[in-house]
C-alpha positions as a Markdown table, in Angstrom:
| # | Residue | x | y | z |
|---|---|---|---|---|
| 1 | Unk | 0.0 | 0.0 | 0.0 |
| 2 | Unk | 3.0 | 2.2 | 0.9 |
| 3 | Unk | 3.6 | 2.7 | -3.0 |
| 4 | Unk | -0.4 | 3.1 | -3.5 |
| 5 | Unk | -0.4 | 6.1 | -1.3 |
| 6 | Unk | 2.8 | 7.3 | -2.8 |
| 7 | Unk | 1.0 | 7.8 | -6.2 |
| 8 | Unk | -1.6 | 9.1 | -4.6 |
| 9 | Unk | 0.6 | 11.8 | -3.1 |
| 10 | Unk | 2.3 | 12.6 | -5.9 |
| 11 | Unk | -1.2 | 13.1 | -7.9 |
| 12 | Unk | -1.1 | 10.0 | -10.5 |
| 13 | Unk | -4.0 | 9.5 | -11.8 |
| 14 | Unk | -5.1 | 5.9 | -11.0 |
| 15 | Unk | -7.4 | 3.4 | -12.2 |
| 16 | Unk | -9.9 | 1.5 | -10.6 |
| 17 | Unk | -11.6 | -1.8 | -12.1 |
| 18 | Unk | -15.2 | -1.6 | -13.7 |
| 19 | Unk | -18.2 | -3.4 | -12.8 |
| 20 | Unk | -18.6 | -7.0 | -11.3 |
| 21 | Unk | -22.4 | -7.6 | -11.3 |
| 22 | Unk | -23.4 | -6.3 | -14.8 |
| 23 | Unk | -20.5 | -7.9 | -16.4 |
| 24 | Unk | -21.2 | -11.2 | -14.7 |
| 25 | Unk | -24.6 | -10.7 | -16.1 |
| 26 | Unk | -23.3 | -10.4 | -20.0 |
| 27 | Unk | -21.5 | -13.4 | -19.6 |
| 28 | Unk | -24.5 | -15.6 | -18.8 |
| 29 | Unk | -24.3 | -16.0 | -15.3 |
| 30 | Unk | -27.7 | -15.7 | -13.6 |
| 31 | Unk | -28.3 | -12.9 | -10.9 |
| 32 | Unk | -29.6 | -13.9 | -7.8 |
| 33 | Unk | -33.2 | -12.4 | -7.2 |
| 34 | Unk | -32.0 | -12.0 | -3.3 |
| 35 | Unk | -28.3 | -11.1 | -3.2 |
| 36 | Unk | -27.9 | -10.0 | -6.9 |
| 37 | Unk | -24.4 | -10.8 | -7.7 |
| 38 | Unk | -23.3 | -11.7 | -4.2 |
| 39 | Unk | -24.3 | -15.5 | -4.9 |
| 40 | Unk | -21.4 | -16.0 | -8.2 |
| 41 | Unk | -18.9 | -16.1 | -5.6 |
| 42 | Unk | -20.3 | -19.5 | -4.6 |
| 43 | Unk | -21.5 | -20.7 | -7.9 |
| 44 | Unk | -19.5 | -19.1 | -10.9 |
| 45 | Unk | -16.5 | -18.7 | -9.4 |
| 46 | Unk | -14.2 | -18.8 | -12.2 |
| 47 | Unk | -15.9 | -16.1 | -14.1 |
| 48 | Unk | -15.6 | -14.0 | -11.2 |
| 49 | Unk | -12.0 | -14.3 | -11.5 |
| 50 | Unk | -11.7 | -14.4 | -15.5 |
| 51 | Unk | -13.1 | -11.2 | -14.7 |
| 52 | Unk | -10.8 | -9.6 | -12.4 |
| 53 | Unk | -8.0 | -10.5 | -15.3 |
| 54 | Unk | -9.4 | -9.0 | -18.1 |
| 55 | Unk | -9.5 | -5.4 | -16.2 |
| 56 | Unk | -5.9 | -6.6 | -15.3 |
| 57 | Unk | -5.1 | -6.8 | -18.8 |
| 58 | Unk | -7.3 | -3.7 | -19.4 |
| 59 | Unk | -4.9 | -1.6 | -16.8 |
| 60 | Unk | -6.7 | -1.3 | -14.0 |
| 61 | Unk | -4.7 | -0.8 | -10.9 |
| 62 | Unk | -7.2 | -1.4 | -8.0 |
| 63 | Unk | -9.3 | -5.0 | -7.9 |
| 64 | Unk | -12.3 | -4.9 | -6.4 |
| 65 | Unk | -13.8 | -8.1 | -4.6 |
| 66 | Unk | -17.6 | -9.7 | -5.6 |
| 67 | Unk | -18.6 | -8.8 | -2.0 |
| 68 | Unk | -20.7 | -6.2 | -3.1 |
| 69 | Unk | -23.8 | -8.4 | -2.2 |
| 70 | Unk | -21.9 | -10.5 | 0.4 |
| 71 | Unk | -23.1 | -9.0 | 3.8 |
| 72 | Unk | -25.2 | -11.7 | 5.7 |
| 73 | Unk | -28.2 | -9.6 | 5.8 |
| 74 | Unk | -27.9 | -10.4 | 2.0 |
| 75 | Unk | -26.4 | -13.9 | 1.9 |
| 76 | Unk | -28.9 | -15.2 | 4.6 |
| 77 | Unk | -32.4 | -14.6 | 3.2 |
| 78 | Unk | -30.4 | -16.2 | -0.1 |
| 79 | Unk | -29.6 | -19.2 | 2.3 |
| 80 | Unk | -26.3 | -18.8 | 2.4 |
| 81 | Unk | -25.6 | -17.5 | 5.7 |
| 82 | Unk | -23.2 | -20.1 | 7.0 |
| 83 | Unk | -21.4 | -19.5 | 4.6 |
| 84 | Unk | -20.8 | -15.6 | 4.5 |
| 85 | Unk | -17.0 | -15.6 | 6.1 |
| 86 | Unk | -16.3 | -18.7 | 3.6 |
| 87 | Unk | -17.4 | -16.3 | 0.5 |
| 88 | Unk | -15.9 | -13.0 | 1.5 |
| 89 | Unk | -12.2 | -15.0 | 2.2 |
| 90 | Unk | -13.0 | -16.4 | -1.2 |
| 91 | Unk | -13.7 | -13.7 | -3.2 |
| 92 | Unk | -10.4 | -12.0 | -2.0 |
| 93 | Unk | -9.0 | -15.3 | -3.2 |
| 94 | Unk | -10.1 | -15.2 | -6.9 |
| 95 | Unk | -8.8 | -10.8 | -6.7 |
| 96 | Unk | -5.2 | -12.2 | -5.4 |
| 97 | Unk | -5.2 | -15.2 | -7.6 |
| 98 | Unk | -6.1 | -12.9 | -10.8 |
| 99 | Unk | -3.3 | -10.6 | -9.6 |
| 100 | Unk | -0.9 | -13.1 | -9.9 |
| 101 | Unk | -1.9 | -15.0 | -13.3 |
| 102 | Unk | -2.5 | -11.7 | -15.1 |
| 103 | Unk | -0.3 | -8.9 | -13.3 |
| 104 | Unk | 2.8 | -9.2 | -15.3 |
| 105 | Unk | 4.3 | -8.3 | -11.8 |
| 106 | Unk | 3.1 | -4.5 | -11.8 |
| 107 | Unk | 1.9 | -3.6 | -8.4 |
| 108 | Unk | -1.8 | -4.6 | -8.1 |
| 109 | Unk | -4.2 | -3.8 | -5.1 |
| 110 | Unk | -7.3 | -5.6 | -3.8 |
| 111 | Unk | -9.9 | -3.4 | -2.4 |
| 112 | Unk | -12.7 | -5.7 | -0.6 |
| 113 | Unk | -16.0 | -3.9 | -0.7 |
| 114 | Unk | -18.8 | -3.8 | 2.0 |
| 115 | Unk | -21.8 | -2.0 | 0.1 |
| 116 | Unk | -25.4 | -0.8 | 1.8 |
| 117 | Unk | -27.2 | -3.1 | -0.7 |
| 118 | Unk | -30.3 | -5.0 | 0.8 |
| 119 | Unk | -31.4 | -7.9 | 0.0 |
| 120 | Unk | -34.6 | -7.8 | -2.4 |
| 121 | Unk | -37.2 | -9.3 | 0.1 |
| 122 | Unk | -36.3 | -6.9 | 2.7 |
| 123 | Unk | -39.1 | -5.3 | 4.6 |
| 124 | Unk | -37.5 | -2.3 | 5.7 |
| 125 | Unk | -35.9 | 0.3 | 3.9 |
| 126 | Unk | -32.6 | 0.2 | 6.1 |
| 127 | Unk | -31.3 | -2.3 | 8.7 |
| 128 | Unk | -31.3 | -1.3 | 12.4 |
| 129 | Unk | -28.4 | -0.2 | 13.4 |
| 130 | Unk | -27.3 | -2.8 | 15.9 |
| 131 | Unk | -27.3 | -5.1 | 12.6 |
| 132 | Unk | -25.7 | -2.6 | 10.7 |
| 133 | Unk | -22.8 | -2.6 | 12.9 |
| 134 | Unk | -22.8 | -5.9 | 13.2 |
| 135 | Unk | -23.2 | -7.3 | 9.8 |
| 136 | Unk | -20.8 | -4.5 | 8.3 |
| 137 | Unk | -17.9 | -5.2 | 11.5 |
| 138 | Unk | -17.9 | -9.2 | 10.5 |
| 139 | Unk | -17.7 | -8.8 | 6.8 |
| 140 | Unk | -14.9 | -5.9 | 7.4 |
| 141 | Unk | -12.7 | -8.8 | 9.7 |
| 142 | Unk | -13.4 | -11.6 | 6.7 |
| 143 | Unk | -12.1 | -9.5 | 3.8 |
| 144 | Unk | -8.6 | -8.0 | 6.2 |
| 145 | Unk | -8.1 | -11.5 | 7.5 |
| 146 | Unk | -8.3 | -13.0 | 4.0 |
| 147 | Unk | -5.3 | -10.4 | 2.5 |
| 148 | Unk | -7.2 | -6.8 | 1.5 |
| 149 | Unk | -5.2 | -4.3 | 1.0 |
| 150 | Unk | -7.9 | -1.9 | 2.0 |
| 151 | Unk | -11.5 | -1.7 | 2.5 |
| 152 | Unk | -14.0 | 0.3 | -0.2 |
| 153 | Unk | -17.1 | 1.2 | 1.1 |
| 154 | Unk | -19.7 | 1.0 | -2.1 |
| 155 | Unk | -23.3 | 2.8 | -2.4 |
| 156 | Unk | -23.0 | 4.8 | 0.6 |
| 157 | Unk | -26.4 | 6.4 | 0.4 |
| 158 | Unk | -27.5 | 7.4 | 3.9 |
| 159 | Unk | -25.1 | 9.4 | 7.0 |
| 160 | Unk | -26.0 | 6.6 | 9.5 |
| 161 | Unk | -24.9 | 3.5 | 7.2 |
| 162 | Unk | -21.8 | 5.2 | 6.3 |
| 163 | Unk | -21.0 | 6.0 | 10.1 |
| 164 | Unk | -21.7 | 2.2 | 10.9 |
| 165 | Unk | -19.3 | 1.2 | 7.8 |
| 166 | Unk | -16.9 | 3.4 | 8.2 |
| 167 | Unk | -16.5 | 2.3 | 11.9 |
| 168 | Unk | -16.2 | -1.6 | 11.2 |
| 169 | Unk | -14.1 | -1.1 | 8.3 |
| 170 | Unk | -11.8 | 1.3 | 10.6 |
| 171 | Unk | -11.1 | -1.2 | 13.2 |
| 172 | Unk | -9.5 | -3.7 | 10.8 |
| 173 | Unk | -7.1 | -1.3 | 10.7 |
| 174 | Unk | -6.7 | -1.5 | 7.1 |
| 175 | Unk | -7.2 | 2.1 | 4.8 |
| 176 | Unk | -10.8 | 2.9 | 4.0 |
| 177 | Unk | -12.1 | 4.7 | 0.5 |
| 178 | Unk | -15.8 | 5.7 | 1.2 |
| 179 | Unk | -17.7 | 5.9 | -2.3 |
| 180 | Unk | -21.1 | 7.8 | -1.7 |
| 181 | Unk | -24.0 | 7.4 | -4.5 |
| 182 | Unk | -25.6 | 10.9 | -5.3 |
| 183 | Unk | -29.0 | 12.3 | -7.1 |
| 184 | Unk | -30.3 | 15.1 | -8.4 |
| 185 | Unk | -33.3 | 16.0 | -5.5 |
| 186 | Unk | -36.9 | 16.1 | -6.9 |
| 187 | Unk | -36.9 | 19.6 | -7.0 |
| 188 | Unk | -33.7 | 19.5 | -9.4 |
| 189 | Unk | -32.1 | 22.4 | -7.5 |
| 190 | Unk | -29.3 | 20.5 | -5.4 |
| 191 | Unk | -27.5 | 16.2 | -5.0 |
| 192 | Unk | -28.5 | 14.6 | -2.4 |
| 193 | Unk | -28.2 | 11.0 | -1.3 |
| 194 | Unk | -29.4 | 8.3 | -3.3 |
| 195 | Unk | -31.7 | 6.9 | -0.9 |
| 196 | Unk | -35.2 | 6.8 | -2.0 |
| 197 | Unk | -38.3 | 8.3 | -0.3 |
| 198 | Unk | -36.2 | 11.3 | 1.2 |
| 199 | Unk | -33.9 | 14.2 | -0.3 |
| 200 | Unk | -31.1 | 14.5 | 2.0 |
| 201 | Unk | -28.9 | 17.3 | 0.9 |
| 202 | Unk | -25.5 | 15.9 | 0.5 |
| 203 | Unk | -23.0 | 18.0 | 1.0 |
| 204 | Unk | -23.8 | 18.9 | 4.8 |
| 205 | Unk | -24.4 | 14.8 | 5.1 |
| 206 | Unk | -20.8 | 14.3 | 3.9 |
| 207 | Unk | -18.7 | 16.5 | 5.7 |
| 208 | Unk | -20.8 | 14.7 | 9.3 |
| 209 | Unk | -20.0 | 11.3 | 7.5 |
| 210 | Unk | -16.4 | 11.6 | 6.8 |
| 211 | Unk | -15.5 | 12.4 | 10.7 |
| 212 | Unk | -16.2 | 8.8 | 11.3 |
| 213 | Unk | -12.8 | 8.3 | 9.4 |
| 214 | Unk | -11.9 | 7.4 | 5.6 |
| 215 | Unk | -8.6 | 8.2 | 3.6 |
| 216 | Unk | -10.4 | 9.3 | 0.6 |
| 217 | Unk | -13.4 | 10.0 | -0.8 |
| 218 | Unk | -15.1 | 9.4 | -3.9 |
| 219 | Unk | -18.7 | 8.9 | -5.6 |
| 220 | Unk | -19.9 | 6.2 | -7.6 |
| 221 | Unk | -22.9 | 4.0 | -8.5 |
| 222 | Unk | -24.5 | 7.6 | -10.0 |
| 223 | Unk | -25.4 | 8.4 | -12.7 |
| 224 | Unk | -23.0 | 10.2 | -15.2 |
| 225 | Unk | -24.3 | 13.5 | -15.1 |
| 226 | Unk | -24.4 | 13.5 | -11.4 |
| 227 | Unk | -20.7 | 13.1 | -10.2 |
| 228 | Unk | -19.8 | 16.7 | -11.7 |
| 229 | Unk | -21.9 | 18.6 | -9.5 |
| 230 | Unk | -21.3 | 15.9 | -6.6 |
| 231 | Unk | -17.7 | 15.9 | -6.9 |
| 232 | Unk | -17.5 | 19.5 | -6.7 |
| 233 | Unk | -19.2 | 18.9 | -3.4 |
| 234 | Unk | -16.8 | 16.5 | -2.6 |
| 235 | Unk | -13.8 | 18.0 | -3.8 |
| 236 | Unk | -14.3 | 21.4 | -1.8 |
| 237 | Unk | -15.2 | 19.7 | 1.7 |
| 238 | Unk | -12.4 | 16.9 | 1.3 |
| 239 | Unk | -8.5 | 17.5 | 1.1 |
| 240 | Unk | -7.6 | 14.2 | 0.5 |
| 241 | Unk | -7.6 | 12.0 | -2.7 |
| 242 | Unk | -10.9 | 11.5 | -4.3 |
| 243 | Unk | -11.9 | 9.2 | -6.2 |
| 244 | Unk | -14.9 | 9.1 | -9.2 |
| 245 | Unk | -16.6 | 5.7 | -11.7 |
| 246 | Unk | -20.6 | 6.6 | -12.7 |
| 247 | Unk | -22.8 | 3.6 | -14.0 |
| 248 | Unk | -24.7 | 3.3 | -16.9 |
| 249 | Unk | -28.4 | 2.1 | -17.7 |
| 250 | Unk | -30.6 | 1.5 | -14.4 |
| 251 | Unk | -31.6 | -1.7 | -12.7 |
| 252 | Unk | -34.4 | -3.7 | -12.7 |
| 253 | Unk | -34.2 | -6.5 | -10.0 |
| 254 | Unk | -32.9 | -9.3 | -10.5 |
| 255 | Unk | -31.0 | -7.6 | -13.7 |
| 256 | Unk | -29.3 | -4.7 | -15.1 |
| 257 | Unk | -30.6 | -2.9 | -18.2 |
| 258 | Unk | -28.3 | -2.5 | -21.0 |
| 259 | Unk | -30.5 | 0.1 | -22.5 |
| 260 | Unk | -28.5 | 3.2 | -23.8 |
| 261 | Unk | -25.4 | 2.5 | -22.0 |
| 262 | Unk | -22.5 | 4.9 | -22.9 |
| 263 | Unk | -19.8 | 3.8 | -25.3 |
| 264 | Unk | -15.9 | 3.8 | -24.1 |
| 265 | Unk | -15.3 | 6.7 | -25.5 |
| 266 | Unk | -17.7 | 8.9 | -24.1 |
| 267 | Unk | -17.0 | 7.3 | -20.8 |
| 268 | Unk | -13.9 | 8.7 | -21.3 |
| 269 | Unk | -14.6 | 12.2 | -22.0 |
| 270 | Unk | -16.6 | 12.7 | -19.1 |
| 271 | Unk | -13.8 | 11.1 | -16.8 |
| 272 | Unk | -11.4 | 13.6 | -18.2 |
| 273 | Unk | -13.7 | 16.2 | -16.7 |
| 274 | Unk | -13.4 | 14.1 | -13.5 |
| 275 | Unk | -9.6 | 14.5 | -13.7 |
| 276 | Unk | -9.6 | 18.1 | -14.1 |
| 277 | Unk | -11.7 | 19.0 | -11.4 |
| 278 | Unk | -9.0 | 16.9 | -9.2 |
| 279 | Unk | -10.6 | 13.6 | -9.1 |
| 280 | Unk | -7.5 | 10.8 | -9.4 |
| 281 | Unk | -8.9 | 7.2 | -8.8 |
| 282 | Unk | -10.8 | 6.7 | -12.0 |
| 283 | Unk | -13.0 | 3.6 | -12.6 |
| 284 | Unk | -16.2 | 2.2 | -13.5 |
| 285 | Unk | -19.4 | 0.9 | -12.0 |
| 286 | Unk | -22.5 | -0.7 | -13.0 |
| 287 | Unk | -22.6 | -1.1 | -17.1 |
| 288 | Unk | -18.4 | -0.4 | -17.3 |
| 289 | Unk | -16.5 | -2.9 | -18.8 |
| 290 | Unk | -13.3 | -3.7 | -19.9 |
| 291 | Unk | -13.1 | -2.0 | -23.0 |
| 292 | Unk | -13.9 | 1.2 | -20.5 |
| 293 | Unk | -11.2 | 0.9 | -18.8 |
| 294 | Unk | -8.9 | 0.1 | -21.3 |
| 295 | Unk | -9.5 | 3.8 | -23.2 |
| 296 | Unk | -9.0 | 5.4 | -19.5 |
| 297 | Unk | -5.7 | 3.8 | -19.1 |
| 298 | Unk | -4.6 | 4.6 | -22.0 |
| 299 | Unk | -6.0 | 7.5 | -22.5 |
| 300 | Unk | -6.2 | 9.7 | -19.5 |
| 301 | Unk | -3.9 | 12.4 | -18.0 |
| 302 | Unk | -0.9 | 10.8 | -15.7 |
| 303 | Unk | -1.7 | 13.0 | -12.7 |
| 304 | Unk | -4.1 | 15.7 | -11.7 |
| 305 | Unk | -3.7 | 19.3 | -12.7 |
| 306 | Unk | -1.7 | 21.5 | -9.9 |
| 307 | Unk | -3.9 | 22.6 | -7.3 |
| 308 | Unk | -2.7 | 26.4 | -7.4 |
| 309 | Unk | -3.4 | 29.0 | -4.3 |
């Protein structure tokens, strides 16, 4: 990590993996109707990790583990709770393993993600918070005791489940990169959290979240004409390195919609914008593939512009 934050310091520009889920999905593997695309760790294993290469091969710099539906509030109405801590070790696994066989011996990172994503039979729109902490501490010790380099917290959408993460993913003592997911408010005149049924504003939500600890910052799982004006929040409440990858086409559950998703190429334009504001881990979410991040490694600046005054 020593080198990672080196970069980081120095203001490379560096890039993050795409998508897991919606790229599991075009390859024929079946999402779960529960956990989404928590359940491939246990049953398509090997695409998981065919699919960690090929964003090797495509540049990326930063793995991300399949644990974005891996919580146990997630894996145990999909009947695999016994085996959550089996699953999160493993999916850290199939990152290190694809690190080795497609690496070439650059240095390579595996983040292990904890996400806010519930389950699709769940009756409440957010877990207590005694679960929360629970759930989100126990998944945080399964991905550091299974070799994480650092923890990404993915879909932050509310202040209170991005406390609770932050905290559990803290304690491991490994770093922690908190992504937030934005929207434009229903009145269209500011970005609040992507949590349905309420507008919270974001940028006051932020700042209270980020005291609960973090490295950097970043927002993701939004849609691509969101993270301008939500990185601009970000990037003038946060000193550190931030961090930026939008998705494209919308969810429908069990599957993603690959309805008007954008090319490589404008994926790429609008991440340049994201590196000019200041933005410096670059990557893609939902709908990003490969091909993505291949034009963004090749293609994007080396570092950030010079912050000046």
């Amino acid at each position: 990590m020593e080198e990672l934050v080196e970069r980081l310091g120095r203001g490379e520009v560096v890039i993050l993996d795409g998508a897991m889920g919606t790229e599991l999905q075009r390859r024929g593997v079946p999402m779960d109707r529960v956990a989404w695309s928590g359940a491939a760790i246990a049953t398509h294993p090997q695409v998981v990790r065919a699919i960690h290469e090929d964003y090797i091969r495509a540049g990326a710099d930063i793995i991300i583990t399949n644990t974005f539906g891996a919580s146990r509030h997630v894996l145990e109405p999909a009947g695999l709770g016994e085996r959550v801590g089996e699953l999160n070790q493993s999916a850290v696994a199939l990152a290190r393993e694809a690190c080795e066989a497609a690496g070439d011996g650059r240095p390579l990172y595996v983040a292990g993600s904890i996400s806010s994503f519930l389950p699709e039979n769940a009756k409440l729109a957010e877990l207590p918070a005694e679960v929360a902490r629970a759930n989100y501490r126990e998944q945080a010790e399964n991905l550091a005791e299974a070799g994480a380099d650092l923890i990404i917290l993915e879909m932050m959408m509310d202040a209170a489940n991005t406390t609770y993460a932050i905290e559990a993913a803290a304690a491991t003592g490994l770093p922690v990169w908190v992504g937030f997911s934005c929207r434009p408010a229903a009145n269209g005149e500011s970005i609040v959290f992507w949590q349905s049924g309420r507008d919270t504003e974001f940028a006051p939500a932020f700042e209270k979240a980020m005291t609960a600890g973090g490295v950097l910052a970043g927002v993701m799982h939004s849609e691509v004409e969101t993270l301008v004006p939500a990185l601009s929040i970000v990037l003038a409440r946060w000193p550190g390195p931030v961090a930026a990858y939008a998705h494209s086409g919308h969810f429908a559950m069990p599957d993603w919609q690959f309805v008007d998703v954008i090319s490589p190429e404008g994926y790429l334009a609008v991440a340049e914008q994201w590196v000019a504001m200041g933005a410096q881990v670059i990557g893609g979410c939902c709908g990003i593939g490969p091909d993505h991040i291949r034009l963004l490694k090749e293609r994007l600046p080396k570092r950030i512009p010079q912050k000046t005054g």
